[in-house]
N, C-alpha and C positions, 0 to 999 in steps of 0.2 A: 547543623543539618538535623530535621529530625528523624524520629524512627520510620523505618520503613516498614510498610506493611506486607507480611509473607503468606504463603497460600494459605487459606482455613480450610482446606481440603482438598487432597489428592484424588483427582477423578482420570483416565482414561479420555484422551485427546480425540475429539469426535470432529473431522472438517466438517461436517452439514450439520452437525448441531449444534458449533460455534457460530458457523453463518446464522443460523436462525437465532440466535441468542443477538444477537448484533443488530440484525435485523426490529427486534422485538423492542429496543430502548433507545429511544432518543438522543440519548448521550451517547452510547457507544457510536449507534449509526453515524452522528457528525465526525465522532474520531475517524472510523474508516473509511467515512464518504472524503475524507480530506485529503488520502492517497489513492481511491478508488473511487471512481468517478462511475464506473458501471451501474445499470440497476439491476436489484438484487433480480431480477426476473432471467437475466441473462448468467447472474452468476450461478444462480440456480444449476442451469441448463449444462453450465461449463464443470461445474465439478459434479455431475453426472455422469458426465461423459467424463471426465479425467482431465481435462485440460485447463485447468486456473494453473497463469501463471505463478513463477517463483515468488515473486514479490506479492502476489495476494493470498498467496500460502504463507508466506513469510509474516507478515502482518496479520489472518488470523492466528498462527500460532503465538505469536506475542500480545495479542491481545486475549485470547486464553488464559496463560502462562500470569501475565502481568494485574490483568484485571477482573475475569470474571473470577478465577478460583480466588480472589480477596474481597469477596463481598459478598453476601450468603444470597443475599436478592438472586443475584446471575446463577450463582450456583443452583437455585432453588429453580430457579427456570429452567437449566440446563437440563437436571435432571426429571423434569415434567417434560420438556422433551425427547429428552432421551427414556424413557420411558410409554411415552405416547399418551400422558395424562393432562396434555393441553386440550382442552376441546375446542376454543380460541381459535389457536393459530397451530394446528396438528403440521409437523413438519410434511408429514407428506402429503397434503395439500400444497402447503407451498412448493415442495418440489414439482409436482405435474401440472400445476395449470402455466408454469413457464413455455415448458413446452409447446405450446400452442401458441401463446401469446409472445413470442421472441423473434419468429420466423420471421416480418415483419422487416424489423429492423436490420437484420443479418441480410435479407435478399438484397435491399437498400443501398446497403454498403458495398456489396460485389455488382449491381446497376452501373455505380457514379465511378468505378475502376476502369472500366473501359474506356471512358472520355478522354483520358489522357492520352498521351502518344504514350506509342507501344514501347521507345526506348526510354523515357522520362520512369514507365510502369516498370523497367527491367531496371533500370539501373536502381530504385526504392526497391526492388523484391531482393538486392544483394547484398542493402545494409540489414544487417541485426539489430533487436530490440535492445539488446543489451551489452554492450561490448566493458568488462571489468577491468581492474586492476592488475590482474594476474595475466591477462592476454595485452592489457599495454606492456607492462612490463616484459612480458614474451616475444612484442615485436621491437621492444627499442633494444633488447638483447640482440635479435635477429639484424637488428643495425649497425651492428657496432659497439650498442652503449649510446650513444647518442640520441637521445629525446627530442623530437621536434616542438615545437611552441604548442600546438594542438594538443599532442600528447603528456608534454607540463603540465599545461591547463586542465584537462581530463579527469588527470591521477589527481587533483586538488582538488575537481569535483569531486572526486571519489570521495576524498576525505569530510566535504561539504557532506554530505549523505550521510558516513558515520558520525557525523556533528548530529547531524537531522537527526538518526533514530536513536540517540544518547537523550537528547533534549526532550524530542516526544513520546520515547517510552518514560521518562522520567513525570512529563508534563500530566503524562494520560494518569497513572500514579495517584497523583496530587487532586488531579480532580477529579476521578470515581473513585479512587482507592481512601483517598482521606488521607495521604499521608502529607509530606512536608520536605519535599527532596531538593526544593527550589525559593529561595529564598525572595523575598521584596525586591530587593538589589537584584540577586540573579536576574530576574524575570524585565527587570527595571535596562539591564546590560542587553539580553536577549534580543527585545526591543529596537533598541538603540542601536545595535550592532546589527540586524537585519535591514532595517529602515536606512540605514547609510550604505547597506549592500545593494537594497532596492535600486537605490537614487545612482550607484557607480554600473549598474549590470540595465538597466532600465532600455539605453539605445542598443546594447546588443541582442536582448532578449526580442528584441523587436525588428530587429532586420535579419531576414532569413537567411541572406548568403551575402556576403561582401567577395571582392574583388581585390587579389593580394596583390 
């Protein structure tokens, strides 16, 4: 394995001047357009007002942490931002013209809600976005002990995911950071072992509700 590369400088964790950082390079933008599908115009808006999710708090703080502070580039961006000596791309510009330009898409989405029957709309407003490890395990206590098949399979997602962000905070590393935390082979395994995940998950991933 090779060495791994550690931060070149301790800076003060900024969420909107991570986004803009992220925003501003190509490479990063594909890493987090690859878990967050939003555009930055709406993220804007969202961590303005306070409401980005865990998970895209969670993902700019590791891309922070992992990548910008290991490459002077990022850092040197960061703090032209955080300073307000971009004349480019001034963060606060791109924070305010969101605003105006987001409405749009948000009215869109509360439009096409009503279409649905009213009980289809209630019964989706009572699942959560998120349901973890620590509340499965709380209700198969609440059972008994006893795990249902859903609930097996779930906690093993769970674990698929800590697979996930091992591999791609490592992946991301390797290719802004320059280091070498993954080998030919590894990468050669990765592959190989996804692609025959593909091919065994392919017809469930695809049929939205089956019939026990």
């Amino acid at each position: 394995m090779g060495t791994i590369v550690g931060k070149l400088k301790e800076l003060e964790y900024n969420e909107l001047i991570t986004l803009a950082v992220i925003e501003n390079y190509e490479d990063l933008t594909d890493i987090f357009k690859s878990d967050i599908k939003m555009p930055f115009s709406i993220l804007y808006k969202l961590q303005k007002e306070g409401k980005l999710n865990d998970t895209t708090k969670e993902i700019l703080v590791d891309i922070f942490e992992k990548v910008i502070l290991t490459k002077h580039e990022f850092i040197d961006k960061y703090l032209q931002f955080l300073n307000g000596f971009d004349t480019e791309t001034p963060v606060e510009v791109v924070v305010e013209i969101p605003s105006v330009e987001i409405e749009v898409p948000i009215v869109e989405v509360e439009i096409e809600t009503p279409i649905k029957d009213k009980v289809s709309e209630k019964k989706e407003s009572l699942v959560p976005r998120r349901y973890g490890k620590e509340k499965i395990t709380k209700d198969i206590e609440a059972q008994g002990g006893i795990a249902s098949p859903v609930q097996r399979a779930m906690l093993k997602v769970n674990d698929l995911k800590n697979i996930y962000v091992n591999l791609s905070t490592r992946g991301i590393k390797d290719m802004i950071g320059g280091t070498d935390s993954l080998s030919d082979e590894d990468c050669r395994k990765i592959v190989s072992a996804i692609t025959t995940f593909e091919r065994q998950m392919g017809e469930i991933v695809k049929t939205k509700a089956k019939k026990k």
